[in-house]
C-alpha positions as CSV (number, residue, x, y, z in Angstrom):
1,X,-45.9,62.4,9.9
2,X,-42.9,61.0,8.1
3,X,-43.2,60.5,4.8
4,X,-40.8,57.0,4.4
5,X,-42.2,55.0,7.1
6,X,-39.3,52.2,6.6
7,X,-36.6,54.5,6.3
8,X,-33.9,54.7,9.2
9,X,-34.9,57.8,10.0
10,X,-38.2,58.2,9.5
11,X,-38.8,60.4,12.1
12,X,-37.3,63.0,10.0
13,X,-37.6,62.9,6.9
14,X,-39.8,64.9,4.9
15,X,-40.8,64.1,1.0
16,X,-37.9,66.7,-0.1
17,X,-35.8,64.5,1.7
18,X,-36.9,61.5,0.6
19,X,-35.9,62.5,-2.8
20,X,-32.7,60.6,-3.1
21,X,-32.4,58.6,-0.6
22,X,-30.9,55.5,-0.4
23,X,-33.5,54.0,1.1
24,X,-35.8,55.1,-2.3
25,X,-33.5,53.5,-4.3
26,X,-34.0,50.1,-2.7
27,X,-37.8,49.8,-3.3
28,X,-40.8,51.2,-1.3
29,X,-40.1,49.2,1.7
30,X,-36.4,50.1,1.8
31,X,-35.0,46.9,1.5
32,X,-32.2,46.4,-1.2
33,X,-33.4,43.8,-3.7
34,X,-31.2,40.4,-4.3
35,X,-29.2,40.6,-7.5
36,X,-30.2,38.7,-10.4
37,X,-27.7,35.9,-11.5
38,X,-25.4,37.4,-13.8
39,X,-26.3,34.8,-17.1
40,X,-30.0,35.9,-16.5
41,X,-32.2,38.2,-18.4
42,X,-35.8,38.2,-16.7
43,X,-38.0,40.7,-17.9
44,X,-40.9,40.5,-15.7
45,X,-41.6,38.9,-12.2
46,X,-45.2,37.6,-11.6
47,X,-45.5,36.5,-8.6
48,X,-49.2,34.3,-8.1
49,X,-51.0,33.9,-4.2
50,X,-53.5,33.3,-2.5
51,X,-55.2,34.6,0.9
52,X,-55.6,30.5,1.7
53,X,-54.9,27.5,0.4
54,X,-56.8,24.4,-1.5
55,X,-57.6,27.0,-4.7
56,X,-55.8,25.8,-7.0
57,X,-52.9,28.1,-6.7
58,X,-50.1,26.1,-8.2
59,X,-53.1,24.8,-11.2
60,X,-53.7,28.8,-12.1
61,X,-49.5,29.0,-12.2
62,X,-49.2,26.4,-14.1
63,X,-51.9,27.7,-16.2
64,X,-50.5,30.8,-17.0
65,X,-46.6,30.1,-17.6
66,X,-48.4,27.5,-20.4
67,X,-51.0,30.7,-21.9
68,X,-48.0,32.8,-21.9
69,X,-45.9,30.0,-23.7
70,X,-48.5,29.0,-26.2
71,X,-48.7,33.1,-26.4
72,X,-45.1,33.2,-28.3
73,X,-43.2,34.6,-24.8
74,X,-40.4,32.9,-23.2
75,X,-41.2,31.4,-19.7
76,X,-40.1,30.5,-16.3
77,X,-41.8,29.4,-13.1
78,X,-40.1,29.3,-9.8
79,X,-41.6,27.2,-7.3
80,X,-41.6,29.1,-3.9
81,X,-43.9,26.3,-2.4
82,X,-41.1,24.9,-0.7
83,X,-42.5,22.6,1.7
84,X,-45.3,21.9,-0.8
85,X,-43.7,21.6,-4.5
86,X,-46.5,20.7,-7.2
87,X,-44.9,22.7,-10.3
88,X,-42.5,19.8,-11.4
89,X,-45.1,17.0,-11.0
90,X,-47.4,18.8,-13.5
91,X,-44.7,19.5,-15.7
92,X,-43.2,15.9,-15.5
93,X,-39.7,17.4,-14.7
94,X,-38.3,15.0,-12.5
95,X,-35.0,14.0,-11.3
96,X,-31.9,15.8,-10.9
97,X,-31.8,20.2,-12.1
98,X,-31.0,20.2,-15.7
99,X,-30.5,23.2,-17.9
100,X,-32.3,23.6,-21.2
101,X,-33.5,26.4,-23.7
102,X,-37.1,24.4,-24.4
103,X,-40.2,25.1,-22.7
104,X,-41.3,25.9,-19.6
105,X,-37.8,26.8,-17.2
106,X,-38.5,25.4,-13.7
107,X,-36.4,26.0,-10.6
108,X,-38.1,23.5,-7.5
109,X,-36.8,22.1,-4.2
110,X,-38.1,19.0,-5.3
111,X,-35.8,18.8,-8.6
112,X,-32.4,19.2,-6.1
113,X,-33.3,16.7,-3.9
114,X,-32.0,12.8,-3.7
115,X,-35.9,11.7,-4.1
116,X,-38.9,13.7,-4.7
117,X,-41.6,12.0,-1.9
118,X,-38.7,12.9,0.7
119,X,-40.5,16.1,3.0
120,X,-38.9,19.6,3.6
121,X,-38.7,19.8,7.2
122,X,-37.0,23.1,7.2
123,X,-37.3,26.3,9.3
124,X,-38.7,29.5,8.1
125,X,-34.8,31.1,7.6
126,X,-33.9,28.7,5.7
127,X,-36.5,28.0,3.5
128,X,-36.4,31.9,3.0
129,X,-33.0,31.7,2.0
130,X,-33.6,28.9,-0.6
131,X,-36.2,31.5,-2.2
132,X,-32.9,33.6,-2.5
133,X,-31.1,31.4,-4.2
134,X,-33.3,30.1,-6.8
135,X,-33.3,34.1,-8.0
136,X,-29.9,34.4,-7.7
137,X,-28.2,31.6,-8.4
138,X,-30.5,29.7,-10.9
139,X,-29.0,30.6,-14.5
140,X,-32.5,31.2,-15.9
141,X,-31.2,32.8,-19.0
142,X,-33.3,34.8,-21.0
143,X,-37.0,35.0,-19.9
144,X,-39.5,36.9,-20.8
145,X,-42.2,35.8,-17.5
146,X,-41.3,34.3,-14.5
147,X,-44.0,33.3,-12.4
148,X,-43.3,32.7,-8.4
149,X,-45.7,30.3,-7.4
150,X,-45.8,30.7,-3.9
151,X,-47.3,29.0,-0.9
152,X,-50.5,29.8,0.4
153,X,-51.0,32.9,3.0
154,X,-48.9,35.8,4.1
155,X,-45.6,34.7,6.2
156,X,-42.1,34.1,5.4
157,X,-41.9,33.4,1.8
158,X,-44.9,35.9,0.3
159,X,-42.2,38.1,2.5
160,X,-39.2,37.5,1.0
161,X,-40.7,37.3,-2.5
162,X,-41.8,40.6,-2.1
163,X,-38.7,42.3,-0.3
164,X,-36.3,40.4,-2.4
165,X,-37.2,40.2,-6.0
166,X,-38.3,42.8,-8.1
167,X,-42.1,41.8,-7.9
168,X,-43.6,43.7,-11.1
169,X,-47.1,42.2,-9.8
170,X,-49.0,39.5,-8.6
171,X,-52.5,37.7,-9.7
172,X,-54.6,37.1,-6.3
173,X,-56.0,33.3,-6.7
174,X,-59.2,32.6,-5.5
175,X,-62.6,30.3,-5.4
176,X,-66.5,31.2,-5.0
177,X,-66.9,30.9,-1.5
178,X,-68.4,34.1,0.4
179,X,-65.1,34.1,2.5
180,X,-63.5,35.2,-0.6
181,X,-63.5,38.9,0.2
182,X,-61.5,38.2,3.3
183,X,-59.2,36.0,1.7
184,X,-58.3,38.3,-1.6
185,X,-57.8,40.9,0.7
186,X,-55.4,39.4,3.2
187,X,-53.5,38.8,0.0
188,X,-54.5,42.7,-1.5
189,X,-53.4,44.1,2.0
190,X,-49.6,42.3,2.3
191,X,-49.2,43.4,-1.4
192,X,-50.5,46.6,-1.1
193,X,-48.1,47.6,2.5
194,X,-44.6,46.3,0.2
195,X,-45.4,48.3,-2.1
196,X,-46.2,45.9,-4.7
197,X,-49.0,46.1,-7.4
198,X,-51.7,43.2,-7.8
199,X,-52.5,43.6,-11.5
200,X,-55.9,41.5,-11.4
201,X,-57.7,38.2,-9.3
202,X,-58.6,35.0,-10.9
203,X,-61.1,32.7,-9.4
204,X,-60.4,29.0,-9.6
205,X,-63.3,25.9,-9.1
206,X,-65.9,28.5,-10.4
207,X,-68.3,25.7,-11.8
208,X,-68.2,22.6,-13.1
209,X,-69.9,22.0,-16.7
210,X,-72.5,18.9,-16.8
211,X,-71.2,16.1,-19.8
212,X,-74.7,15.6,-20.6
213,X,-76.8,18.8,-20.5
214,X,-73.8,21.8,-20.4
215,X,-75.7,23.1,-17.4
216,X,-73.0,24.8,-14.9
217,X,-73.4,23.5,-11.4
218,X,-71.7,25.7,-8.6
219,X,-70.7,23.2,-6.3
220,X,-68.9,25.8,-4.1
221,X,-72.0,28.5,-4.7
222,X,-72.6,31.5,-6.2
223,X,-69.2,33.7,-7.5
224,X,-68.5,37.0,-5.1
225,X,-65.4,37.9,-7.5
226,X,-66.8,40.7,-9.4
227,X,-68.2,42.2,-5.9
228,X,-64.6,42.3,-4.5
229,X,-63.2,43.0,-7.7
230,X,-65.3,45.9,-8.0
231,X,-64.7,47.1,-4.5
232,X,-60.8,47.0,-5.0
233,X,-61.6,48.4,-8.3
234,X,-59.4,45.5,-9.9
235,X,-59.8,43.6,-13.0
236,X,-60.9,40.0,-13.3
237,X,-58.5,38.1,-15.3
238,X,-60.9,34.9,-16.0
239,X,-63.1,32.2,-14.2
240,X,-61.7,28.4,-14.3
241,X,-64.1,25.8,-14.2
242,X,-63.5,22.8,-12.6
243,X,-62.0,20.2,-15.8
244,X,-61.5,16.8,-15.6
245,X,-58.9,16.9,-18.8
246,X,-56.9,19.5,-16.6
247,X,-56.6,16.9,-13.5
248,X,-55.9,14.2,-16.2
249,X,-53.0,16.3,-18.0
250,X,-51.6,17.4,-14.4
251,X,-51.5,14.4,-13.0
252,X,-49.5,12.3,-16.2
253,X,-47.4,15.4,-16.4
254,X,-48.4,16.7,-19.2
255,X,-49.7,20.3,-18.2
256,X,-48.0,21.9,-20.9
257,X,-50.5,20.0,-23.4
258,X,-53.2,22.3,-22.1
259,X,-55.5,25.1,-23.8
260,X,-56.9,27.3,-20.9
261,X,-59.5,29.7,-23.3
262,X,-60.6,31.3,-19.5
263,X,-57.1,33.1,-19.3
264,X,-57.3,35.4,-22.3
265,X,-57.7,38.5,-20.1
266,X,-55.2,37.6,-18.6
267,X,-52.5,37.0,-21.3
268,X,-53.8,40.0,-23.0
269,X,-52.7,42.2,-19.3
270,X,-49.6,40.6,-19.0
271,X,-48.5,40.9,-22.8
272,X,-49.3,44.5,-22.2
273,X,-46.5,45.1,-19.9
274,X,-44.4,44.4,-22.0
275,X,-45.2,46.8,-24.8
């Protein structure tokens, strides 16, 4: 069997011939990586999914880039939702692109255009294309983290995220229902065939915590994370309850005002690749 499946000539190649390659060079699925814009210095590329959508995907993004902030590290989210941009909104960056050295760095569709309620009605080229540029032509300076929130599912843009930037990992997002085994590893499956590594799964909506008594009510059941964790042999990097203060800050804009104490695993992984 050939050893480079996504070389040009598989049919042929061996693993002593694989050894310099071009193909090698280009990443494990043979495709040459987009350039990073000259006037940028990102260190790592995080990128965040999900097998479905309605977990909270954009929230746990959001939630991290502001753990990693608070964290001392120098931060950067790019919002590959493109028909579905939430990232600006809970950042209260609105308007026009601007460029600034102070908190969070954003790059979102909805901050280029005209006005922000107006839909994406855009083909899957083209919004692939857009994912392109915001890596390469977005001057995002020196970064420590950037975090590619993208949209829910494995087609175009999970596709191009993984083919074209240099992915160091991604955080599976999910919530407590049973189908969660089947949705992390959709997710687990796309990443593990590009050749990219999932570094740990959060679960999102695991509880919410009664005002009165501090009993913890599963409205969406019982958690199944640990089971799939431990059957993927992956780490789990926390357990979000559901917070009213959370929707309150997100929805004024004020995200970045945030504590999340459930992420600590997870800053403590991701400070470790670094070291």
């Amino acid at each position: 069997m050939a050893e480079n499946s996504s070389c040009s000539s598989a049919s042929s190649c061996s693993r002593e011939s694989c050894e310099g390659c071009p193909s090698k060079a280009k990443g494990g699925n043979g495709i040459a990586k987009e350039p990073m814009n000259p006037s940028s210095n990102v260190k790592k590329v995080i990128g965040v999914v999900s097998g479905k959508g309605g977990v909270g995907k954009s929230f746990v993004t959001a939630s991290l880039a502001c753990a990693m902030k608070q964290a001392g590290y120098k931060v950067g989210i790019m919002d590959a939702d493109i028909t579905g941009p939430s990232i600006p909104k809970m950042l209260g960056v609105h308007g026009q692109v601007v460029g600034t050295e102070e908190g969070i760095k954003v790059m979102s569709v909805n901050l280029l255009l005209d006005n922000e309620e107006d839909p994406v009605i855009w083909r899957g080229p083209v919004i692939a294309g857009v994912v392109k540029q915001f890596w390469n032509e977005t001057v995002w300076g020196d970064v420590d983290y950037l975090f590619v929130d993208m949209p829910p599912g494995t087609g175009d843009v999970p596709l191009t995220v993984f083919q074209s930037l240099p992915v160091d990992g991604i955080v599976i997002v999910t919530s407590p229902q049973e189908l969660v085994q089947m949705i992390v590893k959709k997710a687990y499956n796309m990443a593990e065939m590009m050749h990219v590594p999932v570094l740990g799964l959060i679960e999102n909506f695991s509880y919410l915590k009664c005002p009165d008594c501090g009993k913890e009510i599963k409205l969406f059941g019982e958690s199944h994370i640990e089971d799939v964790a431990a059957e993927l042999t992956l780490p789990v990097f926390g357990k979000i309850p559901l917070d009213p203060a959370f929707a309150e800050k997100a929805d004024e804009g004020k995200f970045y005002e945030t504590e999340n104490p459930y992420l600590q695993t997870a800053v403590r992984a991701l400070s470790a690749m670094s070291r």
